[in-house]
C-alpha positions in Angstrom: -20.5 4.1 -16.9 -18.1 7.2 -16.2 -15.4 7.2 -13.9 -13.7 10.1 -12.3 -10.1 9.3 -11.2 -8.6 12.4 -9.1 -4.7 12.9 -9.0 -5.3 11.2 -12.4 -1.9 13.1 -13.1 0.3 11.5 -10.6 2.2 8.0 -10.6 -0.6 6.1 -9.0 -3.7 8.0 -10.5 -1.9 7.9 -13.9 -1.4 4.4 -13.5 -5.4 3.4 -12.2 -6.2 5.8 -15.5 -4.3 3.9 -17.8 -6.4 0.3 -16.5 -9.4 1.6 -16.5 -9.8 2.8 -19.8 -8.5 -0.6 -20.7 -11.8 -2.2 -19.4 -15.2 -2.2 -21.3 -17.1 -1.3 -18.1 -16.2 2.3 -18.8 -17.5 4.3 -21.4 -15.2 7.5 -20.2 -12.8 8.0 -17.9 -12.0 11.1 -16.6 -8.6 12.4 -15.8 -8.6 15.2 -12.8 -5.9 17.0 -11.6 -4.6 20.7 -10.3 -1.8 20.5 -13.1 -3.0 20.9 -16.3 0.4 19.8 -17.8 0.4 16.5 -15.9 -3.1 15.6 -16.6 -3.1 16.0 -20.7 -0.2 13.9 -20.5 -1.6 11.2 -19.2 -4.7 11.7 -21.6 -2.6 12.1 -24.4 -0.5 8.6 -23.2 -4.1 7.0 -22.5 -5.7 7.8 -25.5 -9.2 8.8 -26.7 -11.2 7.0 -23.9 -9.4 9.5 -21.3 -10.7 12.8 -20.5 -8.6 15.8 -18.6 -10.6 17.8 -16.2 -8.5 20.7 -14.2 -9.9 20.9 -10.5 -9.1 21.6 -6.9 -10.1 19.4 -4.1 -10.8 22.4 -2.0 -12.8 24.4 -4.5 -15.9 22.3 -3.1 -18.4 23.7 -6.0 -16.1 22.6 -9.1 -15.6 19.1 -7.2 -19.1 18.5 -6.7 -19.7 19.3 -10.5 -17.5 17.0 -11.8 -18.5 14.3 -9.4 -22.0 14.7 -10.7 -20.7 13.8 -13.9 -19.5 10.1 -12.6 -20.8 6.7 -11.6 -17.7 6.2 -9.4 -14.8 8.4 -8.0 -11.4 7.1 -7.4 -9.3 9.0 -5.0 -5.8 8.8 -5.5 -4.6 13.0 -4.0 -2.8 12.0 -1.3 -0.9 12.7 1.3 -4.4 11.8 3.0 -3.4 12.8 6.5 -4.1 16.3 5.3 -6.9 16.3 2.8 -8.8 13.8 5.2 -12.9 13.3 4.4 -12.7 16.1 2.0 -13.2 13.8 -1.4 -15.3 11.4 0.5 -17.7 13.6 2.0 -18.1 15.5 -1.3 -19.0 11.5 -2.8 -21.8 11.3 -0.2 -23.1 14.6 -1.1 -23.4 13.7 -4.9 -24.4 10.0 -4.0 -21.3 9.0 -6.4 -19.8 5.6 -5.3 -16.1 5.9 -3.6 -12.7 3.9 -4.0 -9.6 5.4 -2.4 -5.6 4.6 -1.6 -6.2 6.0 2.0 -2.7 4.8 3.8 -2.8 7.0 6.5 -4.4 5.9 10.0 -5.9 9.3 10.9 -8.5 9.6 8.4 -9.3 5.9 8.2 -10.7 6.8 11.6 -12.5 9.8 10.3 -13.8 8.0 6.8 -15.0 5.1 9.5 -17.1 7.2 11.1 -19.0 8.3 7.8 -20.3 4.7 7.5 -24.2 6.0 8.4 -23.9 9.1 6.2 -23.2 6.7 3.4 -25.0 4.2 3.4 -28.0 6.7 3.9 -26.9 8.4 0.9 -26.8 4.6 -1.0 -23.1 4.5 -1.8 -20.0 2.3 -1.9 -16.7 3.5 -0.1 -13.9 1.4 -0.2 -11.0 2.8 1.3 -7.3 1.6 1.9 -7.0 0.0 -1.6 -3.8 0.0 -2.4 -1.1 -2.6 -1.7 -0.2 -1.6 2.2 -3.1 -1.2 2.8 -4.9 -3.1 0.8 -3.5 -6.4 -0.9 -2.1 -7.1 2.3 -5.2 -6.8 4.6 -6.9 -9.6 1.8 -4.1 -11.9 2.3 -3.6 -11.4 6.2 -7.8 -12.7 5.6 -7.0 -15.2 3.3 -4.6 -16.8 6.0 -6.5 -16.3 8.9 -9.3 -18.2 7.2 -6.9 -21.3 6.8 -6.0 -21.6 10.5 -8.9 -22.7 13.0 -7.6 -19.9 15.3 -5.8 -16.6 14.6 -3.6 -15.3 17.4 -1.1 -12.8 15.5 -1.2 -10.9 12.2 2.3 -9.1 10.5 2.0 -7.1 8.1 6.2 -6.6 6.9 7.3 -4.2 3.8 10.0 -2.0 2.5 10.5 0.1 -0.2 13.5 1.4 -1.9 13.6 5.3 -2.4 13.7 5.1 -6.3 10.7 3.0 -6.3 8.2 5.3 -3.8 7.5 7.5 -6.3 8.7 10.7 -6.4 5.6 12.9 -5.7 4.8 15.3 -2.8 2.1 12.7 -1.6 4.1 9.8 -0.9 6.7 12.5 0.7 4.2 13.8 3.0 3.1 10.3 3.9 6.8 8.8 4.2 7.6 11.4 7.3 3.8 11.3 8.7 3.8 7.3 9.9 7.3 7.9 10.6 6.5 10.7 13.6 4.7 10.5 17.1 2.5 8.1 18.3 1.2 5.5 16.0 -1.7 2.9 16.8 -0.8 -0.7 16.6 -2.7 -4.0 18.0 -1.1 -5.3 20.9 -2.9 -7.9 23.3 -6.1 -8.0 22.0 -6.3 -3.9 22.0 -5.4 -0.9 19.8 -2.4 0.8 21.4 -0.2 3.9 20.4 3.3 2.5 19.9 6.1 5.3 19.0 6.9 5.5 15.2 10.5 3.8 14.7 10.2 1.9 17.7 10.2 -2.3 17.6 13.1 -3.0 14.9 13.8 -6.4 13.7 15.7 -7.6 10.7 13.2 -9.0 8.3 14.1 -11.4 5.1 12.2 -10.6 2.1 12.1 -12.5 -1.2 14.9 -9.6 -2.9 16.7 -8.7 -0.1 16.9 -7.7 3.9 16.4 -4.9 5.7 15.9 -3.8 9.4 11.8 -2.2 9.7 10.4 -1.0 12.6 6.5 -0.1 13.5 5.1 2.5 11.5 1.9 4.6 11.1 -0.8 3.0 8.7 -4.6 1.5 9.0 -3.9 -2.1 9.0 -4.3 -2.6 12.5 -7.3 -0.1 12.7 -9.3 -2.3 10.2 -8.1 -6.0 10.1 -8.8 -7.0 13.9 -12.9 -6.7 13.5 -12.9 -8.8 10.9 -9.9 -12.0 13.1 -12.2 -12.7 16.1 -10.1 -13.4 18.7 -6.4 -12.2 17.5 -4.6 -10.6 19.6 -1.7 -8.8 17.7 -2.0 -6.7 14.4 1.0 -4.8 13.4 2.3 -2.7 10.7 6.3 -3.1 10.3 8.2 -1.1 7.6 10.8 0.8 6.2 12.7 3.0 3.3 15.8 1.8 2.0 19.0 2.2 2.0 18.8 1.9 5.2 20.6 5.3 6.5 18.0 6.6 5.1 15.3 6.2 7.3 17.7 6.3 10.2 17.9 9.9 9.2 14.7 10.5 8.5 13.4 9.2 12.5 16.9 12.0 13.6 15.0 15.0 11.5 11.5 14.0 13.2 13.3 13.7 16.7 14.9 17.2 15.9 11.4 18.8 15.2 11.5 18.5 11.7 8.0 16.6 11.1 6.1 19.5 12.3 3.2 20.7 10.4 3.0 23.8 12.2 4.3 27.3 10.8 7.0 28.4 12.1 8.6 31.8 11.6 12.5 30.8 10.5 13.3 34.3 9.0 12.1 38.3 9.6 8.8 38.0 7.3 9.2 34.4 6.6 7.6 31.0 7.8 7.5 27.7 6.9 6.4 24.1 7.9 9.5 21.6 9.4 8.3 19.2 7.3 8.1 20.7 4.2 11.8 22.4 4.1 12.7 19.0 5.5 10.9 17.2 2.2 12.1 19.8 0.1 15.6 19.0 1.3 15.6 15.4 0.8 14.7 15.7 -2.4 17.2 17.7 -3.6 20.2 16.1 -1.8 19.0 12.4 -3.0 18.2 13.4 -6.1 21.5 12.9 -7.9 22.9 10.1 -5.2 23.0 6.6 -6.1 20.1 4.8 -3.9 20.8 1.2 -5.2 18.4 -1.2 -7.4 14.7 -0.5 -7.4 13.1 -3.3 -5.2 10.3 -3.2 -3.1 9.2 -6.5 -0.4 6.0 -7.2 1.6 5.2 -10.0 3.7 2.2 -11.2 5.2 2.5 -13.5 8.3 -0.8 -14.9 9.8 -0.1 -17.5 13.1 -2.2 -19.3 14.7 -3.4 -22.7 15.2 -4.8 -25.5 13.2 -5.8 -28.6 14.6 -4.9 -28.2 17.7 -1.2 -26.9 16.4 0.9 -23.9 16.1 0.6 -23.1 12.4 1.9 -19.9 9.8 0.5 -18.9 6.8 3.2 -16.5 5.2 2.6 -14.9 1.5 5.4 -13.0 0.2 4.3 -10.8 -2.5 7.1 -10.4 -5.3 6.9 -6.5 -7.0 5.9 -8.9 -9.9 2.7 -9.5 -8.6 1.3 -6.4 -10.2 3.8 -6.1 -13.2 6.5 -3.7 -13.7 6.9 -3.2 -9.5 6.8 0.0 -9.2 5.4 1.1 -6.3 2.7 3.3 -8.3 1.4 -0.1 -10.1 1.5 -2.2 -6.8 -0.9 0.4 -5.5 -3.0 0.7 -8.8 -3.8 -2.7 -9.2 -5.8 -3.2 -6.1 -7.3 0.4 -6.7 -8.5 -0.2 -10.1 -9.8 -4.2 -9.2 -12.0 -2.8 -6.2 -13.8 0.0 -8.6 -14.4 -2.8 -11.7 -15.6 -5.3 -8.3 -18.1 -2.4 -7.5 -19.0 -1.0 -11.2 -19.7 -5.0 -12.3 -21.9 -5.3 -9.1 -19.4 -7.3 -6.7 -19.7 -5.4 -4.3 -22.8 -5.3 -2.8 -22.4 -3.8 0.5 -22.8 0.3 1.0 -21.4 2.4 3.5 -17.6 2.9 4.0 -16.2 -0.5 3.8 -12.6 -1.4 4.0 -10.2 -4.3 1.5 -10.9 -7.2 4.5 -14.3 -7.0 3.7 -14.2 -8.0 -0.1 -14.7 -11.7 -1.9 -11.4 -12.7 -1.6 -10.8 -15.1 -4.5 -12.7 -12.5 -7.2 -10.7 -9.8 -5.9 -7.3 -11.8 -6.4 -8.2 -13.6 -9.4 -9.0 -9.9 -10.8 -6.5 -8.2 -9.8 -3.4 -10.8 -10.7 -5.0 -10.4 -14.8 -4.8 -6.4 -14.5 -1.1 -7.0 -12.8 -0.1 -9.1 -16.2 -0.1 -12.1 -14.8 -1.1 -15.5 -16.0 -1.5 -17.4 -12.6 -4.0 -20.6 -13.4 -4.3 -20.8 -9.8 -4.6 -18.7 -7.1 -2.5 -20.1 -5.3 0.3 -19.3 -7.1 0.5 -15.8 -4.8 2.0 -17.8 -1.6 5.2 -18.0 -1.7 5.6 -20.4 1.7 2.5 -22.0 3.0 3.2 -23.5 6.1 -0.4 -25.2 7.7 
């Protein structure tokens, strides 16, 4: 089988490149990228199993071509929020089964709606494979399926700064589910909540740190799958803290905006990419603190009659070095070896809830580097 693994160049595509061509299942895997420097470096780093391809998603005749080439496609350009059904649409077309690191809610909804289109065309799309979403949504399952009734679901996280990878994707995606209205599930219904609004202090296994509700497709996809829960929420943050403080004040100021606007004689721009731009420079140099990154998954409920909590803390271990580009990896690079080995047996676009749970974790702890004899080993309190 071939495998085509687009932004193979960046942190997270480089990183699903390198595990792939690790794994028998793949006779070649394919590198693609628009930078032609940052591709043959990962090639080179990867070895002879790796291939570079040059291509732009939105040259929709050299995409199809080297989709046509591949058994699967795993899409790792992000921020998705712009390039929205663009790589998945162009998987339908060429009947090429689909794995992505989708993290933003808008075009979860639009990749949702494609479910006919592909299972009509006889294709796998898994979306939200990453760690948030991803991991998490099989855990908050995993719990819910220990507890006789679900009532609430938290999904918890933080990242520091030096750990979120430095490319324009995550950027993009950092101030998106930071601005406007963002859906959460409150009472049994999907709501819009404001971006930055619902703060608590929240200890995690390295450290604390104060996160608030936040744009991503956790509560879009997990409640179908809890019958009866009535609370699905997304929590996070970007440490040091000031940070994201600052980052809500830019959005309240107008810097989030996507729209052009004209900030000179002859001269426009998008708020939120002079505000990105910015950030970067001024933080590059600045001392942000120890790498760390936390996620928790609290599932409550009932079980036998009482009020019980499952809660898994996932340690940046859990997928080896904890970096933020191998957290997401992981999970990306276990769903496409679940569908290439025949795992997966569903078609249409499917989401990480829907998966075998103890293949998917048992899979994805030996590509983290783990030696866990048990799976059980991921909670770190279980309290039933």
């Amino acid at each position: 089988m071939k495998v085509v693994v687009l932004g193979g160049g960046g942190d997270e595509g480089g990183a699903v490149v390198d595990i792939l061509a690790k794994e028998a299942d793949f006779e070649k895997v394919i590198a693609a990228d628009r930078s032609e420097k940052r591709i043959e470096r990962v090639a080179q780093q990867v070895g002879a199993k790796a291939e570079a391809r040059v291509v732009d998603l939105y040259d929709h005749n050299a995409l199809i071509r080297l989709l046509k080439e591949a058994d699967i496609v795993v899409n790792t350009v992000g921020p998705f929020y712009r390039h929205g059904t663009t790589v998945l649409n162009a998987a339908i077309e060429t009947r090429v089964d689909y794995v992505d690191i989708c993290d933003d809610y808008d075009p979860t909804i639009q990749m949702l709606k494609l479910d006919s289109a592909a299972k009509e065309a006889g294709i796998t799309a898994l979306i939200g494979m990453g760690s948030s979403p991803g991991i998490v949504n099989i855990l908050a399952i995993r719990g819910a399926k220990k507890l006789d009734h679900t009532e609430e679901i938290r999904i918890l996280w933080c990242v520091n700064y030096a750990s979120a990878g430095g490319g324009a994707g995550a950027g993009f995606h950092g101030w998106h589910m930071m601005r406007g209205n963002i859906p959460q599930f409150l009472d049994g219904k999907l709501v819009n909540v404001q971006a930055g609004t619902g703060k608590e202090i929240v200890e995690f296994p390295n450290g604390s740190a104060e996160v608030f509700y936040l744009g991503h497709p956790e509560p879009i996809t997990i409640p179908p799958f809890v019958p009866g829960v009535k609370t699905v929420v997304n929590k996070g943050t970007i440490t040091p803290q000031w940070l994201s403080e600052d980052q809500l004040k830019m959005i309240e100021l107008g810097f989030g905006q996507e729209e052009m606007i004209a900030i000179h004689p002859g001269l426009s721009a998008a708020p939120v990419e002079v505000a990105l731009r910015v950030q970067n420079l001024y933080l590059r140099d600045k001392d942000m603190g120890p790498p760390w990154a936390g996620m928790l998954v609290e599932v409550k409920g009932t079980k036998a009659g009482k009020k019980s909590k499952c809660s898994y803390s996932i340690p940046p271990e859990i997928a080896g070095s904890g970096s933020m580009s191998t957290m997401t990896a992981g999970p990306a690079a276990t769903g496409t070896l679940m569908i290439s080995r025949g795992e997966v047996n569903m078609k249409g676009v499917i989401t990480p809830e829907a998966l075998d749970i103890d293949r998917f974790l048992n899979l994805v702890s030996k590509l983290g580097g783990e030696d866990w004899d048990e799976i059980e080993a991921i909670p770190q309190k279980l309290h039933v």
